[in-house]
C-alpha positions in Angstrom: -19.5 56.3 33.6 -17.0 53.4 34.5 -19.8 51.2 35.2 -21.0 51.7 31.5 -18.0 51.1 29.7 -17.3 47.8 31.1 -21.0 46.9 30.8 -20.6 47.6 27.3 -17.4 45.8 27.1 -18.4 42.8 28.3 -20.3 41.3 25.6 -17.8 42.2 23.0 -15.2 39.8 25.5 -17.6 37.2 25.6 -17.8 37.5 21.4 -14.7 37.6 21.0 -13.7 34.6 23.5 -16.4 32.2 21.8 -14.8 33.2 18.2 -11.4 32.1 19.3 -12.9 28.8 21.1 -14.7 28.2 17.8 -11.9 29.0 15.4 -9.7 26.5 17.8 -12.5 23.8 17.3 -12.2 24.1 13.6 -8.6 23.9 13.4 -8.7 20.8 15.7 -11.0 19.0 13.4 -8.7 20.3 10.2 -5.7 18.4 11.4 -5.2 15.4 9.5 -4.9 12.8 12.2 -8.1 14.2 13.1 -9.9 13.3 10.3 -8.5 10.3 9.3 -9.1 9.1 13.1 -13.1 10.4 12.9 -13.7 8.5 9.4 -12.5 5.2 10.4 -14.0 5.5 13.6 -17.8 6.1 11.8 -16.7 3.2 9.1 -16.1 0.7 12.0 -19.8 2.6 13.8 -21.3 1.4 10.3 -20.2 -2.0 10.3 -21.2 -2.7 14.1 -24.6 -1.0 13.3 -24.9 -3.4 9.7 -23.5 -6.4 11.9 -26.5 -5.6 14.4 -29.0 -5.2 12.2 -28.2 -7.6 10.6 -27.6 -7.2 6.6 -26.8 -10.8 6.7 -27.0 -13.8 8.8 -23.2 -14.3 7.5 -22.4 -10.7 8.7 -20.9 -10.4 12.1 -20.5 -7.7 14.5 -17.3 -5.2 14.5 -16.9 -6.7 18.2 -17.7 -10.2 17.2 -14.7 -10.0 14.7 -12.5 -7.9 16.9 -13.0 -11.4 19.5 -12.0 -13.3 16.8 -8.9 -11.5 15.9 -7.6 -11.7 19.2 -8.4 -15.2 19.8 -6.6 -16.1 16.6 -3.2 -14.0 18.1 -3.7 -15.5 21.3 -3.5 -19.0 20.1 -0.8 -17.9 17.6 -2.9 -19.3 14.4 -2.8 -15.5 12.9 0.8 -15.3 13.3 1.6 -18.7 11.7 -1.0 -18.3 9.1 1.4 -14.8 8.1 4.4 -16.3 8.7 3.4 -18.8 5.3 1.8 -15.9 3.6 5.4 -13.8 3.9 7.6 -16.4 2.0 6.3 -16.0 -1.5 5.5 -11.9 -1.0 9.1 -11.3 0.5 10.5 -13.2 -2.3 8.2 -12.1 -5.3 8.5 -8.2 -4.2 12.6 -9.1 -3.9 12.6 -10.5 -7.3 10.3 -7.2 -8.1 12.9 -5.2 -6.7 15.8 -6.6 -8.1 14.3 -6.9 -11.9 11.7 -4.8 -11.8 14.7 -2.0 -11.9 16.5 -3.4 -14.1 14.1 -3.2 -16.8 12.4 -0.3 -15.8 16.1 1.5 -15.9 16.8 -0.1 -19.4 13.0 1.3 -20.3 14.2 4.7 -19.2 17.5 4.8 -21.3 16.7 2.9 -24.6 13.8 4.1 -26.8 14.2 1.0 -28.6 13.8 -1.6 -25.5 11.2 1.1 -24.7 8.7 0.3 -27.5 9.0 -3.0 -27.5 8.1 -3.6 -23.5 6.2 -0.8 -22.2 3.0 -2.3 -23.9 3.7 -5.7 -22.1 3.9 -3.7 -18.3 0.8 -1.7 -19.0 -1.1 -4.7 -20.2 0.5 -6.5 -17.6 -1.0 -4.1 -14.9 -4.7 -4.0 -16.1 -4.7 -8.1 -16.4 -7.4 -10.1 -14.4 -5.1 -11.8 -11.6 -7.9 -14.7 -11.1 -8.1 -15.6 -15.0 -4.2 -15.7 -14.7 -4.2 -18.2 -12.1 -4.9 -21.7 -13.9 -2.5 -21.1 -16.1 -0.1 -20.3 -13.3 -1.0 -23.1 -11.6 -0.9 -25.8 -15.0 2.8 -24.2 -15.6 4.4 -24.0 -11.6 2.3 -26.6 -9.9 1.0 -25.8 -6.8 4.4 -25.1 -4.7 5.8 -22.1 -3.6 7.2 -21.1 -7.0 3.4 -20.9 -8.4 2.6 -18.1 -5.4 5.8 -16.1 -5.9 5.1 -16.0 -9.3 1.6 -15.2 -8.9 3.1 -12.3 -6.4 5.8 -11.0 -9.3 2.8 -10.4 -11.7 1.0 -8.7 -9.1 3.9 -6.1 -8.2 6.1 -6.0 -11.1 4.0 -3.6 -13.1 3.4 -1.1 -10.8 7.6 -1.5 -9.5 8.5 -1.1 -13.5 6.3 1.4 -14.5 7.5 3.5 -11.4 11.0 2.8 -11.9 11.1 3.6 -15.9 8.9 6.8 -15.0 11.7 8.2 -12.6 14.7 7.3 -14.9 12.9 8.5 -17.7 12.2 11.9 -16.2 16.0 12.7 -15.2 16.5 15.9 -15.5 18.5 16.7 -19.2 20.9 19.5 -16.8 22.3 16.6 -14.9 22.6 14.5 -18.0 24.3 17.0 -19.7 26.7 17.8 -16.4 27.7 14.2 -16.5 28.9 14.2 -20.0 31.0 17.5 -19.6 32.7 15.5 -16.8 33.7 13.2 -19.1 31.5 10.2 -17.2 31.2 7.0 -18.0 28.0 5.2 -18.7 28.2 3.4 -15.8 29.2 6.1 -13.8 26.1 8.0 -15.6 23.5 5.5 -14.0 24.6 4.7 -10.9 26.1 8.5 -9.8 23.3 10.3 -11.9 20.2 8.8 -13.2 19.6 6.1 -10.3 20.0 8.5 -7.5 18.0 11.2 -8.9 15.5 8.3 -10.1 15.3 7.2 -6.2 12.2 8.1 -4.8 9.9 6.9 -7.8 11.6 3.7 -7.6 11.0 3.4 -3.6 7.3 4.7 -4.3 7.1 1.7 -6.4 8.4 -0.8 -4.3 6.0 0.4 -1.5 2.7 0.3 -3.9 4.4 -3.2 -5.7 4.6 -4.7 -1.6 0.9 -3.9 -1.2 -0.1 -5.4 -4.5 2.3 -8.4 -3.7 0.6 -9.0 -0.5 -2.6 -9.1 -2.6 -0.9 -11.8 -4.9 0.1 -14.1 -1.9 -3.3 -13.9 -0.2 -5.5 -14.7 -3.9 -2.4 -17.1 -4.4 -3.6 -18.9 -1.2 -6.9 -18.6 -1.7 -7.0 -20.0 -5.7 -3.7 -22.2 -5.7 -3.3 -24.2 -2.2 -5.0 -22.9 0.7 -2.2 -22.0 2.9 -1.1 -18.8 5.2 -3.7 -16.6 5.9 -6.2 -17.8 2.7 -6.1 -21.0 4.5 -7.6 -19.2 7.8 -10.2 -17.7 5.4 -11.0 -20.5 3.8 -11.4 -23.1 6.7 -13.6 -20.0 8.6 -15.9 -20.2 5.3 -16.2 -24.1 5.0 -17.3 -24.1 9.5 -19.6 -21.1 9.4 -16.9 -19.4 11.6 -17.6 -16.0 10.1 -16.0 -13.6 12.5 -13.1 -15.5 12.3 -13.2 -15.2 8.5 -13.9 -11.3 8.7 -11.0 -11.1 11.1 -8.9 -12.5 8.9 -9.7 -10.4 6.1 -9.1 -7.5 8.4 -5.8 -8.6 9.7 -4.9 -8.1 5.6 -6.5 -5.0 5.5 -4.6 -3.6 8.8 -1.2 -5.0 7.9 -1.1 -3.7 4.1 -2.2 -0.2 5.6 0.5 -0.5 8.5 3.4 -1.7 6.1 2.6 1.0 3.0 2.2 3.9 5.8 5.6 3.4 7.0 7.3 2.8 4.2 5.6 6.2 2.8 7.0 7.6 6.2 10.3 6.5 5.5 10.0 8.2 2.2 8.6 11.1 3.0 11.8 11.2 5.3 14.7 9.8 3.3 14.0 11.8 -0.2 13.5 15.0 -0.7 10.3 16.6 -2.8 12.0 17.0 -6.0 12.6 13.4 -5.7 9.0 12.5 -5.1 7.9 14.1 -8.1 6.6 12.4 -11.5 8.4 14.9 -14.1 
């Protein structure tokens, strides 16, 4: 009788212990890192399989361009090529972030000033950058004031857009607590609608720095070649095409590396009310 039961037992153990190694499988996958990790992993399988191929007698391996990354750090060419690029991004997304509030926060608490410039930001943002660029380049030369200003329309759309949104989309209650306190205007934006206006404005100035790293690079690339459009373009002009696609990719890589952290840092610093749209 004993010998039964735990006959019969046995297969339900065995179901039951390859449902739970099944259901831990799935949730494995699930996780986020997971998935993320898996998709760039078959997008950088694609390009090694298109590279071998090949699509194009310009098209290099993953691996080939991965060699020429590396080379490129290890003579220190990439890291003086960025260290050019940076100048006009860290100075057009400062301007951004200086400005870019300012009007964005005079947006937010004037109807009037309201009307008359939003149309200007939301053309502003749908604009063709490369159209832009000989007129940038007749006006500023070919310096570094034509890139920084070829950065500032890149990011200052996005930066004021996000900052009027937020200051627009104060809550009334804490307007209406600040005036039964007897607070000043001043003491109305910088203690109230600034603080509670915070995280759209930092979720602007982390999309505005990716879009101002876009500027600098088609800055480069259009106006002088310098920085890291000047490794892209002198790869072009020799047939050294892994060194061109590594460059790209350095872009790529950077921008991703710089907007996750900064989303990190948001997700951290302000809380999801904060986050929020309206």
């Amino acid at each position: 009788m004993t010998d039964q039961t735990t006959t019969a037992a046995t297969p339900v153990r065995a179901g039951f212990v390859h449902t739970d190694v099944m259901a831990a499988a799935l949730g494995f996958f699930r996780q986020v890192w997971v998935m993320r990790t898996l998709s760039i992993l078959f997008v950088l399988g694609l390009w090694e399989w298109a590279g071998r191929i090949p699509v194009s007698p310009t098209f290099p391996t993953f691996t080939q361009t991965m060699g020429a990354l590396f080379g490129m750090m290890a003579d220190g060419s990439l890291f003086t090529a960025y260290g050019e690029t940076l100048k006009p991004m860290i100075v057009g997304v400062g301007l951004c972030g200086i400005f870019g509030v300012a009007f964005g926060l005079a947006m937010g608490l004037s109807r009037r000033f309201e009307w008359f410039t939003l149309p200007v930001w939301v053309i502003s943002q749908a604009a063709p950058m490369a159209a832009i660029i000989p007129l940038i380049t007749f006006v500023y030369g070919i310096g570094l004031g034509a890139k920084v200003v070829a950065v500032v329309i890149m990011a200052a759309p996005i930066v004021v857009l996000n900052a009027y949104t937020g200051i627009r989309n104060v809550s009334a209650s804490l307007l209406e607590m600040g005036s039964s306190f007897m607070a000043t205007p001043a003491q109305r934006i910088f203690k109230i609608v600034l603080p509670a206006a915070s995280g759209l404005i930092f979720a602007g100035f982390r999309l505005g720095l990716a879009q101002g790293l876009t500027g600098a690079v088609l800055a480069e690339l259009l106006i002088t070649p310098t920085g890291v459009g000047d490794l892209i373009t002198y790869s072009r002009s020799i047939a050294d095409y892994p060194a061109m696609f590594a460059s790209v990719f350095s872009i790529i890589v950077f921008a991703s590396v710089a907007v996750t952290l900064l989303q990190r840092l948001e997700t951290r610093v302000f809380r999801p009310d904060q986050r929020r749209s309206g």
